[in-house]
C-alpha atoms as a printed R data frame, in Angstrom:
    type eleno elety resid chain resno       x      y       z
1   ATOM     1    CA   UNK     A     1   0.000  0.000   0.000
2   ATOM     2    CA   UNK     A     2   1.325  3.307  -0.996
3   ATOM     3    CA   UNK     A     3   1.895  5.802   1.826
4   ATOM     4    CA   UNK     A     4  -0.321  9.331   1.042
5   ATOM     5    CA   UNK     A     5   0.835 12.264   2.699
6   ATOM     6    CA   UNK     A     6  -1.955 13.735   4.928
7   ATOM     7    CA   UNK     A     7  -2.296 17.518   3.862
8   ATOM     8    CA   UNK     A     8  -1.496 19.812   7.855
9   ATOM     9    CA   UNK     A     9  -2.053 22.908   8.368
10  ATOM    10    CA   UNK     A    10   1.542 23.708   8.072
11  ATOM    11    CA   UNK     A    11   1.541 22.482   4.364
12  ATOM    12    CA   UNK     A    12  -1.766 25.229   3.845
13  ATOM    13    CA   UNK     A    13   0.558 28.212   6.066
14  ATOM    14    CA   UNK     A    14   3.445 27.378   3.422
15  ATOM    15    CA   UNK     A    15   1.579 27.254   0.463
16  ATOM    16    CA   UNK     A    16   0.026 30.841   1.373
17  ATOM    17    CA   UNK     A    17   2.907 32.247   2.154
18  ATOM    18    CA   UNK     A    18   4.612 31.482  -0.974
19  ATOM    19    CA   UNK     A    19   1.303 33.034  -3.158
20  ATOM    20    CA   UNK     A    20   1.946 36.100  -0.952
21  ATOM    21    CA   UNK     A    21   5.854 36.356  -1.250
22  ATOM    22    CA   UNK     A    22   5.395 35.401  -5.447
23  ATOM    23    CA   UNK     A    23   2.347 38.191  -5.550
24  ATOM    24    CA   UNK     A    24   4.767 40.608  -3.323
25  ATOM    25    CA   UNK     A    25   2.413 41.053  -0.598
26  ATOM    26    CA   UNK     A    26   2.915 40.703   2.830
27  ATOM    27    CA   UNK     A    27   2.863 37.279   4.316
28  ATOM    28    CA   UNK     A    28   0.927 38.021   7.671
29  ATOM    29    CA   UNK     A    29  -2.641 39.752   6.994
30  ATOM    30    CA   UNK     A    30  -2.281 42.178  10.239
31  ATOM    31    CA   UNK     A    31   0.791 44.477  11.172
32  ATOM    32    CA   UNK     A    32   0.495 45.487  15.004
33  ATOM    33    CA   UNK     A    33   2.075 48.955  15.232
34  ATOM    34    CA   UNK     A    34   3.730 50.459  17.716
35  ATOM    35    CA   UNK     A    35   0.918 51.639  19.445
36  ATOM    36    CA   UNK     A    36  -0.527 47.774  19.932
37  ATOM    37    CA   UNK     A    37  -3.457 48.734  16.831
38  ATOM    38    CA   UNK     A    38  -2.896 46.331  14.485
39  ATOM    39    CA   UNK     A    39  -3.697 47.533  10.265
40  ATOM    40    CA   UNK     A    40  -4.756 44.904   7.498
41  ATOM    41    CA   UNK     A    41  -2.477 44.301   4.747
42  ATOM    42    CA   UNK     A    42  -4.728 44.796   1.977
43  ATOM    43    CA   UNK     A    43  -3.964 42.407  -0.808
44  ATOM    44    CA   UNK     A    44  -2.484 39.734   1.355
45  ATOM    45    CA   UNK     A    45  -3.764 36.079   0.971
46  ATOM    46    CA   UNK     A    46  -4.992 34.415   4.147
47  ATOM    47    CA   UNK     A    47  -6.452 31.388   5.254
48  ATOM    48    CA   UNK     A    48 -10.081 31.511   6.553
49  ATOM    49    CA   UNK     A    49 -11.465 28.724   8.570
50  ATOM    50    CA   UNK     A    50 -14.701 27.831   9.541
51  ATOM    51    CA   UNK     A    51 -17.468 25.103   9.182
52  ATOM    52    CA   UNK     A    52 -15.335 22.578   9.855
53  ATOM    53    CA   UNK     A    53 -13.124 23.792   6.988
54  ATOM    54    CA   UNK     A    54 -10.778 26.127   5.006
55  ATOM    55    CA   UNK     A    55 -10.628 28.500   2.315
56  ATOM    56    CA   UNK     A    56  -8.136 30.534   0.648
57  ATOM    57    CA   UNK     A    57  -9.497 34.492   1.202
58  ATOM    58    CA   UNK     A    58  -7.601 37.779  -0.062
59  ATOM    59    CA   UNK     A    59  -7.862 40.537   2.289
60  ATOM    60    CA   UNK     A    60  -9.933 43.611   0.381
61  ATOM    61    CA   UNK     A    61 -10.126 46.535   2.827
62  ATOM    62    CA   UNK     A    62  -8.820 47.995   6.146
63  ATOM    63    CA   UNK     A    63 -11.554 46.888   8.195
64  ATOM    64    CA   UNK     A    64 -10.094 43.127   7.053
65  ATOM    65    CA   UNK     A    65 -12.941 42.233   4.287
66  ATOM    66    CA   UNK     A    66 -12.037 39.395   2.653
67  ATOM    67    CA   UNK     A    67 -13.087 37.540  -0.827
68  ATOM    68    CA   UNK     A    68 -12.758 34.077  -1.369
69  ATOM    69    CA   UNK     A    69 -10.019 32.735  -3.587
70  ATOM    70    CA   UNK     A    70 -10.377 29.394  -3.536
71  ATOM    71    CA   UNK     A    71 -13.641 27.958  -2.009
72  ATOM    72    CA   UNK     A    72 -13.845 26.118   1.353
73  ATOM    73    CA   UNK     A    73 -12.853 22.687   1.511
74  ATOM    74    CA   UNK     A    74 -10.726 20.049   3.043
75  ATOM    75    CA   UNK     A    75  -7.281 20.500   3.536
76  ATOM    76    CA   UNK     A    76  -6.379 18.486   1.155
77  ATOM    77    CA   UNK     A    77  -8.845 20.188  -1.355
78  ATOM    78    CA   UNK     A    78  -7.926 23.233  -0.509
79  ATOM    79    CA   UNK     A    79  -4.012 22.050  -0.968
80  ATOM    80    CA   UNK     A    80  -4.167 20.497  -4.036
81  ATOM    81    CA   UNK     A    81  -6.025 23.949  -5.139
82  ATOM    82    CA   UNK     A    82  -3.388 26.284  -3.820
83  ATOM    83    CA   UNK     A    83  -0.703 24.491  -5.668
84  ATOM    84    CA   UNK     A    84  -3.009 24.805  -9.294
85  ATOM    85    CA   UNK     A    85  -3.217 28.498  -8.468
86  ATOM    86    CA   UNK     A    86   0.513 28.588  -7.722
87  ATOM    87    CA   UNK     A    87   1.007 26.500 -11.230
88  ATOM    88    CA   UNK     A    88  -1.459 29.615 -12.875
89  ATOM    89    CA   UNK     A    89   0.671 32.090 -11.703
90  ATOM    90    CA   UNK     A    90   3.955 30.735 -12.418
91  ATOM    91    CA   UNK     A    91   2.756 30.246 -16.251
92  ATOM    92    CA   UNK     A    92   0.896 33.608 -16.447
93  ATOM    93    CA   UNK     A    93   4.639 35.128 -15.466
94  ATOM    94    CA   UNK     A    94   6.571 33.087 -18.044
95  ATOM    95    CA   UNK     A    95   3.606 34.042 -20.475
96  ATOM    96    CA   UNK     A    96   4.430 37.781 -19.083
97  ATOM    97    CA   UNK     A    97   7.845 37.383 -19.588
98  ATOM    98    CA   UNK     A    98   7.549 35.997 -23.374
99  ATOM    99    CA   UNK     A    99   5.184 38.660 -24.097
100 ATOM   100    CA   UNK     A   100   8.136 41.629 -22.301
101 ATOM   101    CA   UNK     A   101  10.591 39.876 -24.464
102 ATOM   102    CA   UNK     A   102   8.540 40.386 -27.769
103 ATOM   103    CA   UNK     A   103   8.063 43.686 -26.784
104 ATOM   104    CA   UNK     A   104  10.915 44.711 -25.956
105 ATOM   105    CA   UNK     A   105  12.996 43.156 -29.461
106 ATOM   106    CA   UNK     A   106  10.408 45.214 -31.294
107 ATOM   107    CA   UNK     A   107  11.374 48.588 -29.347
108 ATOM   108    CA   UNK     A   108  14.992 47.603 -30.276
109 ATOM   109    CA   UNK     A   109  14.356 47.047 -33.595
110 ATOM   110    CA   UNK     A   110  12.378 50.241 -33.991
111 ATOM   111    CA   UNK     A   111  15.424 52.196 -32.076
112 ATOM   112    CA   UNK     A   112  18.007 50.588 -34.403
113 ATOM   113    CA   UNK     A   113  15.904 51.889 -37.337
114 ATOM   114    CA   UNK     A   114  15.241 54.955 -36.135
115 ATOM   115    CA   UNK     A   115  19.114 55.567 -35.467
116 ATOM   116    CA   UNK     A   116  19.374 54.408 -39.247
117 ATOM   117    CA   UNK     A   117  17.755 56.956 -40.248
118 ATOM   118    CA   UNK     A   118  18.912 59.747 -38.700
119 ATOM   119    CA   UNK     A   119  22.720 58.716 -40.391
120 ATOM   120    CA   UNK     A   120  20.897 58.457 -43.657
121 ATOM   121    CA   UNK     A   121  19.441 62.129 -43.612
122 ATOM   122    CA   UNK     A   122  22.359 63.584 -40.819
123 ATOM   123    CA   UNK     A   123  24.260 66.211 -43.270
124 ATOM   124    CA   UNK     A   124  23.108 64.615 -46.484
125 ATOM   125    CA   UNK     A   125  21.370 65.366 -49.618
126 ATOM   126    CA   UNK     A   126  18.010 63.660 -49.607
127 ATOM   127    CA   UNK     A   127  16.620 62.091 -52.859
128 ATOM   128    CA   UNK     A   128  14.406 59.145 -54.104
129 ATOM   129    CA   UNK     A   129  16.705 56.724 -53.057
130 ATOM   130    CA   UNK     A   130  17.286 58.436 -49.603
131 ATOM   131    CA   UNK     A   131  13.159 57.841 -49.157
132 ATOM   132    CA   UNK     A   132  13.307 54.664 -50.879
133 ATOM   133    CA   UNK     A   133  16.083 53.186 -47.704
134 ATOM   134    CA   UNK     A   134  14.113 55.084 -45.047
135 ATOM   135    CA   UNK     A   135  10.798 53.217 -46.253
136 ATOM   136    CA   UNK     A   136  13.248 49.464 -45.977
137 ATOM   137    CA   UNK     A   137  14.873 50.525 -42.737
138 ATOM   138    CA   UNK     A   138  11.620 51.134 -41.194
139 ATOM   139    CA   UNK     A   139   9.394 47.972 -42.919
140 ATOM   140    CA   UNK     A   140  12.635 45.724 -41.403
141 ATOM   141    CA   UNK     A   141  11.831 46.905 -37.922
142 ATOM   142    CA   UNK     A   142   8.494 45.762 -38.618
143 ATOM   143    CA   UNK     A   143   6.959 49.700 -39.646
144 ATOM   144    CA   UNK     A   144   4.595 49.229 -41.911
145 ATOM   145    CA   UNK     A   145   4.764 51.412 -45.189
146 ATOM   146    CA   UNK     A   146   2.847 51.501 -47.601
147 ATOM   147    CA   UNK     A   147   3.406 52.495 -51.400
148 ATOM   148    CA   UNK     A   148   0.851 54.941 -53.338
149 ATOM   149    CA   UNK     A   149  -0.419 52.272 -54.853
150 ATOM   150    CA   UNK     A   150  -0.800 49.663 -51.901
C-alpha cells in the first residue's frame, strides 16, 4: 500500500505564504504597530477557517474584508487547489515574460531603425533613393509602409 501524505495545516501556512511572497504582498494579513493597533495588509492572501473547513481568502479593505479565492474545503482540497493556483501564476509570469521579451525586441528594432535613419538624412542630400532606404529601414523593424499604390 502506498503511503499518502496527509495535507497539515503547516503544508496550507506554506503554500500561502509562498502566493503572498510570489504576488509581493505581505505574508501576515495584520501588522500590530507600535501603538498595539494592528492595520490589514490589503492584498495579502490568508487562510479563513470555519465550518469545519478552510478557504483561501484575499484581504480587500482595512476593516479586514475578505473575498474568497479558492472555495472552502478540506485541507487536502484546498491544498491540491493552492498548488493549481501557484502552477497559474507561475505560467501567467513566463507568459508575461515571453510577451516583455517580444516587446521589448520590437522597441529595439524600432530604435536601431530609427538611429538608421537619422545617419541616412544627418548632413546629407536627400533624394528618391534616400526615401526609398528610409521606407526598408523602417518595414525591417516591422513599420509598416505603404506604397501609393498599396
Amino acid at each position: 500500500m502506498a503511503y499518502r501524505h496527509r495535507a497539515t495545516k503547516k503544508d496550507l501556512v506554506r503554500q500561502v505564504e509562498l502566493i503572498n511572497q510570489v504576488l509581493g504582498q505581505k505574508l501576515e494579513g495584520w501588522t500590530r504597530q507600535e501603538d498595539g493597533t494592528q492595520i490589514c495588509n490589503v492584498g495579502t492572501f490568508v487562510l479563513d477557517y470555519a465550518y469545519g473547513g478552510v478557504a483561501l481568502a484575499q484581504l480587500v479593505n482595512d476593516g479586514g474584508g475578505e473575498r474568497t479565492i479558492l472555495p472552502r474545503g478540506t485541507k487536502a482540497e484546498l491544498l491540491a487547489g493552492m498548488r493549481a493556483f501557484l502552477t497559474g501564476l507561475a505560467e501567467g509570469r513566463a507568459r508575461q515574460i515571453e510577451i516583455d521579451n517580444r516587446r521589448t525586441r520590437e522597441l529595439l528594432n524600432k530604435s536601431r531603425a530609427l538611429r538608421q535613419i537619422q545617419r541616412r538624412i544627418d548632413g546629407q542630400d536627400w533624394s528618391a533613393d534616400t526615401l526609398a532606404a528610409i521606407a526598408d529601414d523602417l518595414r525591417s523593424a516591422g513599420v509598416p509602409v505603404r506604397d501609393l499604390t498599396d
